[in-house]
C-alpha positions as CSV (number, residue, x, y, z in Angstrom):
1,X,133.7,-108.0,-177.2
2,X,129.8,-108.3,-177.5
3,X,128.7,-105.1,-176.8
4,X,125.2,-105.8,-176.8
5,X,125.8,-108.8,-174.2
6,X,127.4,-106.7,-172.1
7,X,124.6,-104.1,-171.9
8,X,122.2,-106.7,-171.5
9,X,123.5,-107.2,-167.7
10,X,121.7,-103.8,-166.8
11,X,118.8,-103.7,-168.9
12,X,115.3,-102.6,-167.5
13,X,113.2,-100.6,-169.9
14,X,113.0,-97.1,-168.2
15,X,115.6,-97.5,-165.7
16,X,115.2,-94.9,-163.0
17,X,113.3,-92.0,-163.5
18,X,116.3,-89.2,-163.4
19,X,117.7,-87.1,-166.6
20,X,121.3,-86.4,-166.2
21,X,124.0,-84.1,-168.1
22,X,125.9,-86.1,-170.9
23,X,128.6,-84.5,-170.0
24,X,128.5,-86.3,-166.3
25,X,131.4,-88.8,-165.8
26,X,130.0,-92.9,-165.8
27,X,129.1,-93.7,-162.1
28,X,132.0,-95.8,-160.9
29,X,131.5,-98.8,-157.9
30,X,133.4,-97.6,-155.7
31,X,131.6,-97.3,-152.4
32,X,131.6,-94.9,-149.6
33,X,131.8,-95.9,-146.0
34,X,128.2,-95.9,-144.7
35,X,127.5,-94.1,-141.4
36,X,127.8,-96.1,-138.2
37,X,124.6,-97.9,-137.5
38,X,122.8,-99.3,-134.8
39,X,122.1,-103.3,-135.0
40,X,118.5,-102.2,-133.5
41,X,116.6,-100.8,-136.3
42,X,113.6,-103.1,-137.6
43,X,114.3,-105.1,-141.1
44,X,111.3,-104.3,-142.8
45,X,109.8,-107.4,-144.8
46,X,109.3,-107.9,-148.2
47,X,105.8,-108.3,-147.3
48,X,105.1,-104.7,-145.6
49,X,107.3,-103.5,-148.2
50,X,105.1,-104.7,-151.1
51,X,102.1,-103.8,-149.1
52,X,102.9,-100.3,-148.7
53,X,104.2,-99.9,-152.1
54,X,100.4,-101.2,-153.2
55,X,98.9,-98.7,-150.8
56,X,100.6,-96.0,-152.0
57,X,100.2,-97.3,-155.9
58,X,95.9,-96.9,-154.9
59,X,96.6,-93.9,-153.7
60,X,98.1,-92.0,-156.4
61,X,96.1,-93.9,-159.2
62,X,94.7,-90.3,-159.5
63,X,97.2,-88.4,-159.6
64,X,99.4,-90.5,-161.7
65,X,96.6,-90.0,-164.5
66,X,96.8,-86.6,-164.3
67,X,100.6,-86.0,-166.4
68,X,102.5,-83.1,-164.3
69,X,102.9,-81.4,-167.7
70,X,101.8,-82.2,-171.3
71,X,101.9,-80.9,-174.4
72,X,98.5,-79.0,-176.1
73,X,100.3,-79.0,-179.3
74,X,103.2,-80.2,-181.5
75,X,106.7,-79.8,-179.4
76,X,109.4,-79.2,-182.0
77,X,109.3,-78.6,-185.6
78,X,112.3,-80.5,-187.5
79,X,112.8,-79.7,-191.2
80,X,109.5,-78.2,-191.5
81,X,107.8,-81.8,-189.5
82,X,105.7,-81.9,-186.4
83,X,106.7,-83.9,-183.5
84,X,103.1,-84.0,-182.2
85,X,101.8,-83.3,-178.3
86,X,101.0,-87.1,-178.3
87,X,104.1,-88.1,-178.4
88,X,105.6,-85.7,-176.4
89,X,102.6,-86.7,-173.5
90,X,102.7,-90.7,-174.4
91,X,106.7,-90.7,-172.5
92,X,105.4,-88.3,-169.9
93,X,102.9,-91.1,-169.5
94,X,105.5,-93.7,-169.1
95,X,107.4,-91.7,-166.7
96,X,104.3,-91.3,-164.4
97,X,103.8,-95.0,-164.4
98,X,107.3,-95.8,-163.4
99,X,106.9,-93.4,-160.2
100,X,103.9,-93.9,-159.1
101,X,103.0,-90.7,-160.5
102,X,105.4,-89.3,-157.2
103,X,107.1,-86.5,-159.8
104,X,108.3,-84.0,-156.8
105,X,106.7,-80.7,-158.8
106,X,110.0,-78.5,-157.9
107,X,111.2,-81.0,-160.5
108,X,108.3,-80.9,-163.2
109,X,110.0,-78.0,-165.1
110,X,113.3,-79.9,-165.4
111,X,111.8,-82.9,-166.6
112,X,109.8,-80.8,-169.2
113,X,112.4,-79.6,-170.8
114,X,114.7,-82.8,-170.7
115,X,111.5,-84.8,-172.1
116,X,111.1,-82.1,-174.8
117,X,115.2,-82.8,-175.8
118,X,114.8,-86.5,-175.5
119,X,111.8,-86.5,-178.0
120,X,113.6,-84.6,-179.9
121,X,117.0,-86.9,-180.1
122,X,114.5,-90.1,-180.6
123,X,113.4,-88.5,-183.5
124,X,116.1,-87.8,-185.2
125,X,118.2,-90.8,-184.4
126,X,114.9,-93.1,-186.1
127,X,115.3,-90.8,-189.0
128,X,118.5,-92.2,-189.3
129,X,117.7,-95.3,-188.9
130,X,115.3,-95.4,-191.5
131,X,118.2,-93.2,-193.8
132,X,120.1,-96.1,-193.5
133,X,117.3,-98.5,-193.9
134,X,118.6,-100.4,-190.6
135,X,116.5,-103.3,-189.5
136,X,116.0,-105.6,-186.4
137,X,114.3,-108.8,-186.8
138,X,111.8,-110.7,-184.2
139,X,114.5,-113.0,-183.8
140,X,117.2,-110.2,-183.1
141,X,114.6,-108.8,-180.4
142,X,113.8,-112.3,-178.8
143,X,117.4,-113.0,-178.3
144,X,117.7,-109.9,-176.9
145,X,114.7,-110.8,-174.7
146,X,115.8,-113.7,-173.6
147,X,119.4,-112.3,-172.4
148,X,117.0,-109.9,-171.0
149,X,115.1,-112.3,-168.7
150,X,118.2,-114.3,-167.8
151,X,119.5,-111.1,-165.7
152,X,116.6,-111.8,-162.9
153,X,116.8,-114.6,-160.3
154,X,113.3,-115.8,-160.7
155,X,110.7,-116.3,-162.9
156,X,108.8,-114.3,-160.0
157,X,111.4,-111.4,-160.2
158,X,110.8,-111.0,-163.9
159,X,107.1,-110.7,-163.5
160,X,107.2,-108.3,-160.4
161,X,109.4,-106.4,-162.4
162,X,106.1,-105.5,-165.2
163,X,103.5,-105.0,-161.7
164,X,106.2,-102.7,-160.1
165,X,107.1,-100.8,-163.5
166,X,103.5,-100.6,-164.8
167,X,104.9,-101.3,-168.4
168,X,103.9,-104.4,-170.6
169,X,105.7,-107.4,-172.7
170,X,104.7,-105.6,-176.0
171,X,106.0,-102.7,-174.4
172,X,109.3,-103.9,-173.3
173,X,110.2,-105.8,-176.6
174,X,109.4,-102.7,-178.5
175,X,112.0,-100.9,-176.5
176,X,114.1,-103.3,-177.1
177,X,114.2,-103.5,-180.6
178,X,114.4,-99.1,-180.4
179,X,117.5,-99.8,-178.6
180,X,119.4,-102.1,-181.0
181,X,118.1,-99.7,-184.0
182,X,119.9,-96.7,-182.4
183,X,123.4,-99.2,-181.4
184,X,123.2,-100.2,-185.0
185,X,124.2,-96.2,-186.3
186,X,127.3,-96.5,-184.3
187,X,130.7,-98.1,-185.8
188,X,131.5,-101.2,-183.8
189,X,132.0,-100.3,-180.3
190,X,134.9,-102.9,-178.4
191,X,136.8,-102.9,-175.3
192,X,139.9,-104.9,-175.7
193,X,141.5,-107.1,-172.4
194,X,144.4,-104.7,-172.9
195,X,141.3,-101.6,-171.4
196,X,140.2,-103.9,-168.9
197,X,143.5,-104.6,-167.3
198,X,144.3,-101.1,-167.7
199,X,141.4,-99.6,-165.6
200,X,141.8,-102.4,-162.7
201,X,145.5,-101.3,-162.8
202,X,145.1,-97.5,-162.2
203,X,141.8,-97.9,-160.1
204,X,143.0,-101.1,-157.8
205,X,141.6,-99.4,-154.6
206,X,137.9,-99.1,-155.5
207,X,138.5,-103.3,-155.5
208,X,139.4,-103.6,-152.2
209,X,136.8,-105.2,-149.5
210,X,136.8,-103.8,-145.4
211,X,137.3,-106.9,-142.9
212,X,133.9,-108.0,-142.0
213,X,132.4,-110.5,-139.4
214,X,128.9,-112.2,-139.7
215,X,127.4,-112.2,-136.0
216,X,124.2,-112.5,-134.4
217,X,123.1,-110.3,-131.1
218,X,120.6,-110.7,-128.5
219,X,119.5,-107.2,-127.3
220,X,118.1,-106.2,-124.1
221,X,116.9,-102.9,-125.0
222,X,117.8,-99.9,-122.2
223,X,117.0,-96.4,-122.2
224,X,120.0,-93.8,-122.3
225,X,118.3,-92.5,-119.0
226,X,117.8,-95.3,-117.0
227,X,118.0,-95.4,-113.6
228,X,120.9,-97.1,-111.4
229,X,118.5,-100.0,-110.2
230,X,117.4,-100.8,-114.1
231,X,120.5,-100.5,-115.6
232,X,122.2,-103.6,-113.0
233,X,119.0,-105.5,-113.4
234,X,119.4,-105.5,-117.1
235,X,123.0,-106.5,-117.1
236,X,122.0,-108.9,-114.5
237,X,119.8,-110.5,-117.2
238,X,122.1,-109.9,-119.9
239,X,124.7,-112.1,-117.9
240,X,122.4,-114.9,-117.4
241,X,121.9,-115.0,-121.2
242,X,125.5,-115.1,-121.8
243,X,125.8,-118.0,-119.4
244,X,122.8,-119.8,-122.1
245,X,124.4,-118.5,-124.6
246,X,128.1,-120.0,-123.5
247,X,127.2,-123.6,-122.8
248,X,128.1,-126.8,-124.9
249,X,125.6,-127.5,-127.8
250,X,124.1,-123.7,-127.2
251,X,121.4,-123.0,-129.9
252,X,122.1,-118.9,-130.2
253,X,119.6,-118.5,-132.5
254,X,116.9,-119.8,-130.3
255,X,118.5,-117.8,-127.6
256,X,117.9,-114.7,-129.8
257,X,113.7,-115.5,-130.9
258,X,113.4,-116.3,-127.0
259,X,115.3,-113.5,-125.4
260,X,115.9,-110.6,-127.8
261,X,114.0,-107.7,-128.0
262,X,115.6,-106.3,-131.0
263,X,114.0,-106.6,-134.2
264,X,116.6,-109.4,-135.7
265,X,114.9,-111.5,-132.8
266,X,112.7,-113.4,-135.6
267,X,115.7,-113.9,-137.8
268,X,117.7,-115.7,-134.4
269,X,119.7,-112.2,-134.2
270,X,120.9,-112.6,-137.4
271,X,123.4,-109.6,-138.8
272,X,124.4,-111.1,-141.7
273,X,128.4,-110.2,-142.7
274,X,128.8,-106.1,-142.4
275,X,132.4,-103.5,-141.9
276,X,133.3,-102.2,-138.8
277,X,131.6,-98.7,-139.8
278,X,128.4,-99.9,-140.1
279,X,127.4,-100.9,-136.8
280,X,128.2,-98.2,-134.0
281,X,131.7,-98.4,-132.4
282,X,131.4,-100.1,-128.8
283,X,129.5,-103.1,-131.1
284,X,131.7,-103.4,-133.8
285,X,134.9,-103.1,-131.1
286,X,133.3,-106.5,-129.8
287,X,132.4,-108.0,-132.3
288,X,135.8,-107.5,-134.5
289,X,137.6,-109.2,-131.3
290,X,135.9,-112.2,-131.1
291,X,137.0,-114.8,-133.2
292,X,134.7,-117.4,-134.9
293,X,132.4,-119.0,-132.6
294,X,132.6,-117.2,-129.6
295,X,130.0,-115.2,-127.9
296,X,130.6,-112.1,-126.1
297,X,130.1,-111.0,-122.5
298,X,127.1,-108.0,-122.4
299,X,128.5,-105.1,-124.8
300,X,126.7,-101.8,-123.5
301,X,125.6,-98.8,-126.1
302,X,123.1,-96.6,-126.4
303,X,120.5,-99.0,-127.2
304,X,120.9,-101.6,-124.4
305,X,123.1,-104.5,-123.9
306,X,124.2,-107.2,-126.4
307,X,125.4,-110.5,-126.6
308,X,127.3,-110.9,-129.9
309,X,127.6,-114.6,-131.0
310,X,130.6,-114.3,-134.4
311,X,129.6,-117.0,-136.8
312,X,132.3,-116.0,-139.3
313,X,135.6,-113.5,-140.3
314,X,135.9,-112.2,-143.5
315,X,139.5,-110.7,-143.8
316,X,140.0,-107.6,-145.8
317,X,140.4,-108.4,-149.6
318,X,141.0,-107.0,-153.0
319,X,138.8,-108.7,-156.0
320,X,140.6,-110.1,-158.3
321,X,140.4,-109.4,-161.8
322,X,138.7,-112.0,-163.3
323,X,135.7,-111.7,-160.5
324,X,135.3,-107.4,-161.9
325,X,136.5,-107.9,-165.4
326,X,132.5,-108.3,-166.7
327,X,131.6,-104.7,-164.6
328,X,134.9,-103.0,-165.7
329,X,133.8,-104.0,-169.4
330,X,130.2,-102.9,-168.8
331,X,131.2,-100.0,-168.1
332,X,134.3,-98.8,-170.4
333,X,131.4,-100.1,-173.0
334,X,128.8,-97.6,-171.7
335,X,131.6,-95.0,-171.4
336,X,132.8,-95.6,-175.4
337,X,128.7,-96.2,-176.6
338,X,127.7,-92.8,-174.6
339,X,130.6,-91.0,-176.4
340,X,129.6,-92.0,-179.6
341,X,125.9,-91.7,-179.3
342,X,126.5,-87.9,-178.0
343,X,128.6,-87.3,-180.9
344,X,126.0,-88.8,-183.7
345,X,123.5,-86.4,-181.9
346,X,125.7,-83.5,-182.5
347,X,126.0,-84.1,-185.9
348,X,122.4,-84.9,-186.6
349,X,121.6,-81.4,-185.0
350,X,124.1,-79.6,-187.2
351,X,122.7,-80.9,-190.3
352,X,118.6,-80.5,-189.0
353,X,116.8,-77.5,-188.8
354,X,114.8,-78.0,-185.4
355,X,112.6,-75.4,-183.9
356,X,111.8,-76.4,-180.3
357,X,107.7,-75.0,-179.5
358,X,108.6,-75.0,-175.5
359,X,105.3,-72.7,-174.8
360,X,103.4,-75.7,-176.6
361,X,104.0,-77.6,-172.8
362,X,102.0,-76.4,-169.8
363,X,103.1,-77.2,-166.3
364,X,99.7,-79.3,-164.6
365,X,101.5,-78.5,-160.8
366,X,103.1,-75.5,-159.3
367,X,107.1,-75.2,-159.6
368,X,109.9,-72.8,-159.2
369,X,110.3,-71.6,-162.7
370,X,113.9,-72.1,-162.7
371,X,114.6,-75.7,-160.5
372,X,116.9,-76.9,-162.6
373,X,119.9,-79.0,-161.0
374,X,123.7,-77.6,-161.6
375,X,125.4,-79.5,-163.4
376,X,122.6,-81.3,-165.4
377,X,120.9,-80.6,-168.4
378,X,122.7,-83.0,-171.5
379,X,120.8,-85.3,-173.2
380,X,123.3,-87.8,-174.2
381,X,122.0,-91.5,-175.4
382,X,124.3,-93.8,-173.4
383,X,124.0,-97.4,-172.0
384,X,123.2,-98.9,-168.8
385,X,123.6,-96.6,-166.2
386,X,125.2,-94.3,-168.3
387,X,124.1,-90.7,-166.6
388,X,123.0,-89.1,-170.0
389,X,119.5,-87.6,-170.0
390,X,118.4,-89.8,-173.2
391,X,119.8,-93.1,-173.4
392,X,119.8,-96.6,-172.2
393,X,120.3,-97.0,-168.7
394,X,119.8,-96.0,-165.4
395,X,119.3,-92.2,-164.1
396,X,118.3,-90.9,-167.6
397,X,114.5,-91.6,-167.6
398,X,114.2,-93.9,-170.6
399,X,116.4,-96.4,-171.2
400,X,117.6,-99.7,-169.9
401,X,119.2,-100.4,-165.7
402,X,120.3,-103.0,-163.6
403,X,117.0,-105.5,-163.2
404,X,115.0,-104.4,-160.4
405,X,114.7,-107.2,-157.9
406,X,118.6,-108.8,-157.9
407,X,119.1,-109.4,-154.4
408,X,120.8,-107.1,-152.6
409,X,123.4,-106.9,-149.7
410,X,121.1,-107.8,-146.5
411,X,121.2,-104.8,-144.3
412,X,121.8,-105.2,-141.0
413,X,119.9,-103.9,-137.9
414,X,119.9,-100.2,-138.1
415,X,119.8,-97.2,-136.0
């Protein structure tokens, strides 16, 4: 298998801006069942949401220029050669841009010594490189580039991708071509069809899909202490909308922008396709009895009464192999490329004298001295959401995650 190619489907330079241990098992897909939810809570918009996230991106400009810690003088000494304080400060610098410069300071003293170790690893894994006089060309990095670009939807998502990340073209493409000179150390790195069938085998049940429905809902809204008299005049009202709502050649949607007072109203009530878990239970009771088409008498909870319209049934499923075999790959890949990555790094440690100059990096915020998280504290080098403090991938600060922007599930309504 094409390693690379299969990495490719999570790269973002800097995934998110977490360091955990290398010795931290690969995140798997399984999902938890979510909390029951209301249907009520507002959907924000992409719109608010961008315009907050710019609001609060103005508002930390200063903040985010001032690094939480930095080095005042070189941070390690390996075989007798300085890593100097602007290097150490220039990734600090990248990690402020990614957050918004929103580093929690409880976590400052963590970071600081992860960034130190990552450096460090960077270091001496290009020493190696240039040991073994490994090269990528422009073409290697464009092809790379290009797989790169071909991960987001849009043209559109691409670009919001550099305003929301704060990081350039020159910038990613140098990352890039970092990346493939530290894959290229490695001995080839494969995951046979034999591994793939293997793991959807012995881990069949994190495959399997709830039943869902896709509705949409009017809601009169009700407060929990409402009166006798308000309570019959709203299911008075409720039952006139379900008489609407029941007729031949009924347009719910309309029904829902005229008459709803929950915040799907705009969207014609619209749910989208969610589990019985999701919404709370006398609403999902309702809902999961209604067969396609048919609309519901008023449903009372704590939010009001509904009229639930089912537009579709999705019976529980398990994926089949061929629609997971590309995740299962990516990430037996990551799994096989973090193990080997940790393992160079061991080696190149062993044979390198490295003196770490700690006190050389002042703390710029207050902190506990000691806030580091059990459990974390590696600083493996793996691959696409590989939690390992130094590599490629998401939840280790540097490398290479899922692009930002792939739409997501849409939520429902929430409580």
């Amino acid at each position: 298998m094409r390693v690379r190619d299969i990495l490719m489907a999570t790269a973002i330079i800097f995934g998110a801006a977490s360091i955990t241990a290398c010795d931290n098992k690969a995140p798997t897909d399984k999902k938890e069942p979510a909390a029951a939810q209301s249907p009520d809570k507002p959907v924000e918009t992409a719109e608010k949401t961008d315009e907050k996230k710019e609001d609060a991106k103005d508002a930390k400009t200063a903040d985010a220029k001032k690094l939480p810690f930095e080095a005042t003088g070189p941070v390690a000494i390996i075989d007798g050669k300085e890593i100097p304080a602007e290097r150490f400060n220039s990734e600090v610098d990248k990690l402020m841009r990614l957050t918004g410069g929103n580093l929690p300071p409880q976590m400052a003293q963590f970071y600081k010594k992860q960034m130190l170790q990552r450096v460090v690893d960077e270091y001496l894994l290009e020493e190696a490189v240039t040991a073994k006089k490994i090269t990528v060309t422009d073409e290697d990095v464009q092809k790379e580039y290009d797989k790169f670009v071909a991960r987001f939807p849009s043209k559109e998502q691409f670009k919001m991708y550099f305003e929301r990340s704060g990081m350039s073209e020159e910038e990613l493409r140098a990352d890039l071509r970092k990346r493939m000179r530290h894959e290229r150390l490695l001995d080839d790195v494969s995951v046979s069809a034999a591994d793939i069938q293997e793991f959807y085998d012995k881990n069949i049940d994190r495959f399997k899909e709830e039943e869902q429905v896709k509705a949409r809902h009017i809601l009169l809204k009700l407060d929990k202490t409402a009166d006798d008299k308000t309570i019959k005049a709203a299911e008075k009202k409720a039952k006139e909308i379900e008489a609407l709502a029941k007729k031949k050649d009924a347009d719910f949607a309309a029904l829902a922008k005229e008459y709803s007072e929950g915040p799907s109203a705009p969207r014609g009530g619209d749910l989208g396709l969610f589990p019985r878990k999701r919404m709370v239970k006398p609403f999902s009771d309702a809902a999961f009895e209604l067969k396609a088409g048919e609309v519901s008498g008023p449903v009372r909870t704590d939010f009001g009464y509904h009229i639930i319209k089912v537009e579709e049934k999705k019976p529980a499923s398990t994926k089949k192999l061929d629609e997971v075999k590309d995740m299962i790959e990516h990430n037996l890949a990551n799994g096989k490329i973090r193990e080997g990555m940790n393992k160079l790094l061991k080696e190149l440690k062993d044979k390198h004298k490295i003196e770490l100059k700690e006190d050389n990096i002042k703390l710029n915020v207050k902190a506990p001295k000691s806030p580091m998280i059990p459990g974390l504290g590696g600083h493996g080098h793996g691959h696409g959401g590989a939690p390992d403090g130094h590599g490629h991938g998401a939840n280790d600060g540097h490398g290479h995650a899922a692009p930002a922007g792939k739409p997501a599930a849409k939520p429902a309504d929430k409580k």
